[in-house]
N, C-alpha and C positions, 0 to 999 in steps of 0.2 A: 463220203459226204454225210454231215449227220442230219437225221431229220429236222425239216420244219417246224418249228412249232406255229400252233396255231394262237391267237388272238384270244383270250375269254370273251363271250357273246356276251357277259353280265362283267362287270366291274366288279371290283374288291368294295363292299359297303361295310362302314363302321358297324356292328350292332345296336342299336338304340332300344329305349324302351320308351311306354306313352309318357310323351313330356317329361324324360328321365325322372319320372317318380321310382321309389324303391317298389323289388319286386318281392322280398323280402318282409314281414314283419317283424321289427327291430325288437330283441329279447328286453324280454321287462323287467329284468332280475333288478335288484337293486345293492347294494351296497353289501347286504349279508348274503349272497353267494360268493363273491368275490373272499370277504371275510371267513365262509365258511369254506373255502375253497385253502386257505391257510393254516384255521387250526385242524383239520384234518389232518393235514399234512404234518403241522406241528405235532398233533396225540401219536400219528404213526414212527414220528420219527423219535421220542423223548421214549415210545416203548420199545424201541431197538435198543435204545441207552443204555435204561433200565435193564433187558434182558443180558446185555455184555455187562453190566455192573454187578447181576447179580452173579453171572460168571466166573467172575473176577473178584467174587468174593466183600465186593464194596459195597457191603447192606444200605448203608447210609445212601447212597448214590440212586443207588438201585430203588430205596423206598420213595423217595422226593421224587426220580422222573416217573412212576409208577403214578405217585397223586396228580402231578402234575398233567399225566397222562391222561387221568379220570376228569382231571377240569377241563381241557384241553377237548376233551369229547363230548363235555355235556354244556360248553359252549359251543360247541359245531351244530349237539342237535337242536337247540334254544335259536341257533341263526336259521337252520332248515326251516324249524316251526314256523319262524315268523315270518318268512317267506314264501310258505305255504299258505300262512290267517290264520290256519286252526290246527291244532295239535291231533282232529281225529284223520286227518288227510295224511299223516306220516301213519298212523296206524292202521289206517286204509290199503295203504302199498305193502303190509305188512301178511297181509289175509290171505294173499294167492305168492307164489315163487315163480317167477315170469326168467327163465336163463336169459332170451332175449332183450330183454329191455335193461340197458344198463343203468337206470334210475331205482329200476325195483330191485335189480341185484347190489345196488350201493347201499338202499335204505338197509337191505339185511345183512350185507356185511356190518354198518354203521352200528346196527342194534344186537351184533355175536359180539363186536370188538366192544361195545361199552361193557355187555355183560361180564365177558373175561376179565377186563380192567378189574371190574367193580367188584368183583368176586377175588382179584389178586390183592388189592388195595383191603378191602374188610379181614380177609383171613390175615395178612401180616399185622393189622393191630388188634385184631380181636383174638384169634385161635395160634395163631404165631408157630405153624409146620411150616417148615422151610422148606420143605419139598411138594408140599403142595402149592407153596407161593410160587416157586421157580415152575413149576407143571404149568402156572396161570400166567404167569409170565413169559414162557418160553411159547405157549400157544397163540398169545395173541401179537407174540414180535412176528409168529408167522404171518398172522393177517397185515402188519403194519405195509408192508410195497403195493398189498390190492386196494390198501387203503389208502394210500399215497399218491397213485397213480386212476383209479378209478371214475373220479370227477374228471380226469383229463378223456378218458374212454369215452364218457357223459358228454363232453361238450363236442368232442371231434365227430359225435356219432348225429350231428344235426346236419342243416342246410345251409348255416352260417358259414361263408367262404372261410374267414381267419382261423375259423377254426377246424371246419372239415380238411383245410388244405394243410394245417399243421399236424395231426394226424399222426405224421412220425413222431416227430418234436417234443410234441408236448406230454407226452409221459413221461420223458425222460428230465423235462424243465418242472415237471411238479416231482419228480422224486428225487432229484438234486434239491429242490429247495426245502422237501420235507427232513430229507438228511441233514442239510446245513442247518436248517430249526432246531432239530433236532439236539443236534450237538451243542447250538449255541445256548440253549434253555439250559445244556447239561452244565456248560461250561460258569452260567450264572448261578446255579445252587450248588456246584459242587465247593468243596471245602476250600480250596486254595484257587481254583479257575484255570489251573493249568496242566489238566490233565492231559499228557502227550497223544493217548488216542481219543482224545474228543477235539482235539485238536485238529488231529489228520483227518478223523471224518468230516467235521467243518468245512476242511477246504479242499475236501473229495467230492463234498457236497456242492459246495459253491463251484468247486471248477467245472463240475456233469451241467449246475444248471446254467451260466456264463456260458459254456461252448456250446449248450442245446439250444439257447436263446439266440445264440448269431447264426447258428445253421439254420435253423425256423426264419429269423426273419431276412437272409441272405434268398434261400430258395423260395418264399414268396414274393420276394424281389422282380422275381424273372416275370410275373403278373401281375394284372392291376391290383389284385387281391393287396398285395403288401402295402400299396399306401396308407390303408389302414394303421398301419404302425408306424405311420409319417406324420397323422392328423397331432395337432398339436398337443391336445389332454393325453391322447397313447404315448407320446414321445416324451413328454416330463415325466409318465410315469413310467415309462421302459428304463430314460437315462438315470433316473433318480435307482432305479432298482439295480443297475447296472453298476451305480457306483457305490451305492452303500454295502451293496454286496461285496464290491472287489476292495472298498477302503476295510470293510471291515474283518475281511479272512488277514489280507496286510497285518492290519493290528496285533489278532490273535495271533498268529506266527511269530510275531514280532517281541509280543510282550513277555517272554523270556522270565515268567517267573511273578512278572508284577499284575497283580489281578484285577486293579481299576483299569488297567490295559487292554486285557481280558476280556473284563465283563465288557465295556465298552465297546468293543469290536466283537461279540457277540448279539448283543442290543442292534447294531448295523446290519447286521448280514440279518438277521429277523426282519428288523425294517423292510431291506431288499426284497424280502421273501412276500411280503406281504404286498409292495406295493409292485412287484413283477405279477402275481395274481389278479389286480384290479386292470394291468396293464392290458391284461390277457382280454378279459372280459369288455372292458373299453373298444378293444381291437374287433375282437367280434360284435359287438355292435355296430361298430364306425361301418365295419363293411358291409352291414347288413343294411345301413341305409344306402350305399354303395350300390346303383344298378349293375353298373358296369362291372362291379369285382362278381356280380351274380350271374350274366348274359355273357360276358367277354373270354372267358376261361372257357364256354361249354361251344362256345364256336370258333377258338381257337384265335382266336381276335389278338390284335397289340392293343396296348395303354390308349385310352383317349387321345388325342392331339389336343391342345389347350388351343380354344377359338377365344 
């Protein structure tokens, strides 16, 4: 006979919070982390381009995602700046080397990867050694994955449920779309648009960030955390990222030669990239006004019941 069990003396009670106000304060970023959270991704992945272009011997390729690369970075640090107020606040983080803190470890990667760039970009048109460009190029295509993936370490490393709880996920959904940027910048300056490995990392790229982005929002599912990527502004901008991305690798695969085909389904899959980043940052706000995605998870609670 197996044993009795007994009765709980306490009932199962919802979690709540005072008068479900947020227990969280909702991040105040605005519109240039999300942005800078892109061309990051874009400088890191146009200097992987660069470094196989120059490779491969395709100067011409290699010079353009190189510049491209330098604009690409010195738009990310003009977005930091102005999300910080003042430009001595980024040179403030710069003063001490903290391992711990992945904000101060990003500003100084930020500021070795410009210098590299900047240093490969002036010697090819000023002093023009080929082997010192490639030397400047081949170093900073190392830094391009910490560079790609870093802002993702950045946000998961908070109290923000969307994004502590994606954690996995999310490095792997900013370096697939730093890839597919990547590739697609290449595919728009290159000569003809259809180069067949800018092509496959394209849609190497998009396919890592697409299958990281339904594993992320699948297993936050299983918590109240994930409705956050239900709320209506996350969800235009998740499906809108969703589709421009997957219409636009279609394209590129597709266009066989024809280059308005090409760049056009290049132009997309950037779209995607950029507005899967705001999706991001959306999501983690939404849940931070979210009591429940902040008390529910840590006492092991179900989803609210709708009264």
């Amino acid at each position: 006979m197996s044993p009795r069990r007994e009765a709980p003396l306490v009932p199962d009670a919802q979690p709540r919070t005072y008068y479900d106000e947020p227990v969280l304060k909702e991040p105040v970023w605005n519109w240039e982390i999300p942005a800078y959270f892109f061309t990051g991704g874009l400088a890191a992945g146009t200097t992987l381009v660069a470094a196989a272009a120059d490779l491969t011997g395709d100067e011409t390729l290699a010079a353009r995602m190189e510049q491209a690369a330098l604009a690409a970075t010195g738009i990310s640090g003009a977005l930091l700046v102005a999300d910080l107020g003042q430009p001595r606040r980024f040179h403030h983080m710069l003063r001490v080397l903290k391992p711990s803190s992945p904000m101060n470890l990003g500003a100084w990667l930020l500021g070795v990867f410009a210098g590299g760039v900047a240093t490969a970009v002036v010697t090819e048109r000023v002093a023009r050694v080929p082997g010192v460009v490639r030397l400047f190029r081949l170093g900073t295509a190392t830094l391009a994955p910490l560079l790609a993936t870093y802002t993702a370490v950045l946000v998961s490393d908070t109290a923000v449920p969307a994004w502590h709880d994606a954690r996995r996920e999310l490095p792997f959904v900013f370096a697939g779309g730093a890839a597919a940027s990547g590739a697609g910048l290449g595919l728009v300056l290159s000569a003809n648009g259809s180069e067949p490995a800018l092509r496959i990392l394209l849609a190497g790229g998009s396919a890592m960030e697409l299958t990281a982005t339904r594993v992320m929002e699948r297993n936050l599912d299983r918590s109240v955390v994930g409705r956050a990527f239900h709320e209506s502004r996350v969800r235009m901008l998740g499906r809108f990222a969703t589709v421009a991305t997957a219409a636009g690798t279609a394209l590129v695969l597709s266009a066989r030669g024809h280059r308005r085909v090409a760049v056009a389904g290049a132009l997309s899959v950037l779209a995607g990239a950029l507005a899967e980043r705001f999706a991001v940052v959306a999501a983690g706000r939404a849940s931070a006004r979210d009591p429940h995605a902040v008390v529910d998870p840590q006492r092991g609670a179900p989803a609210p019941t709708a009264r």
